[in-house]
N, C-alpha and C positions, 0 to 999 in steps of 0.2 A: 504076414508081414504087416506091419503098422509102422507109416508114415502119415504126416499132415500134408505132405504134396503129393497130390493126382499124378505127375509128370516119375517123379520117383516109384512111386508103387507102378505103375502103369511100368516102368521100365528094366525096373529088377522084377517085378512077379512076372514078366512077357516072361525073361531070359530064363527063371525056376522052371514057366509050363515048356519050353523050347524046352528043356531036360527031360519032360516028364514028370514034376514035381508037382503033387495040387498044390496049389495059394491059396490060403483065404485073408483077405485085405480088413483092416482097421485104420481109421482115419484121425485116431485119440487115443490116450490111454488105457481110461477108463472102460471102451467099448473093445480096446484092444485085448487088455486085461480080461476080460468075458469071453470072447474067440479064441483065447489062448489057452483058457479052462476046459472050454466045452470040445476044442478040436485037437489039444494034444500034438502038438506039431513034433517034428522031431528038430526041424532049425527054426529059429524065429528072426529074422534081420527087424530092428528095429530103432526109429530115432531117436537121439535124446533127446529132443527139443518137440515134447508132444503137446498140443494142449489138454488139459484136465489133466494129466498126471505124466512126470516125464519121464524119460526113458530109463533113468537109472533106478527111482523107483517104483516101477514097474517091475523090473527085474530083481531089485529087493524084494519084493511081495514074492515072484518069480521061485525066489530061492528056498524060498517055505516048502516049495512043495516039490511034486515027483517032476523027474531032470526035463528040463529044457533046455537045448543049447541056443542062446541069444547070441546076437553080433550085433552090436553095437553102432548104426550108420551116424555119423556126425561129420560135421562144419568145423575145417580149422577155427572159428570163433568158439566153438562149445568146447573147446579144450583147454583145460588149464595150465595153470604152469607148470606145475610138478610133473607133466608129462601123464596125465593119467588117460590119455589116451592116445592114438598116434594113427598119423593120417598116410594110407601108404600109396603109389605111386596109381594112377589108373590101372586097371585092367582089361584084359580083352574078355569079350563072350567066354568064349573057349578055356577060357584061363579060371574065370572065376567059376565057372562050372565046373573044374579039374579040379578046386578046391573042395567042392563042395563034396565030390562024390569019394 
């Protein structure tokens, strides 16, 4: 998972290990980008709004290579007009864990 806020990674990577999932956290792009080479995740939730390199390309670089599935975490403010991304209602523990698995 790579986010720029401690309170965020701290809160979605709790609810992955509650599943059973290992996390390994980044805190930037760049560094995120390198943990995501070397550890091969099979999800990656990640911000767009990273500093050193953000989230969208990150996941350009991403798409070069063997499949990651990313999710994309963002701020009604990081989305554009054209709708290219879309903010959906909260969820519960339980719920976003049902999704995942």
């Amino acid at each position: 998972m790579i986010d720029d806020e401690q309170s965020i990674l701290d809160l979605v990577s709790g609810y992955l290990r509650q599943e059973g999932c290992e996390v390994h956290t980044a805190v930037d792009g760049p560094s995120g980008l390198k943990a995501t080479r070397a550890f091969r995740p099979d999800l990656l939730p990640l911000d767009i709004m990273l500093p050193g390199m953000d989230g969208r390309e990150l996941v350009g670089r991403l798409r070069r290579e063997p499949e990651v599935y990313a999710i994309l975490l963002t701020a009604p403010s990081a989305c554009t007009t054209s709708g290219s991304c879309r903010i959906s209602p909260p969820r519960t523990r339980e719920r976003s864990a049902a999704d995942l698995s």
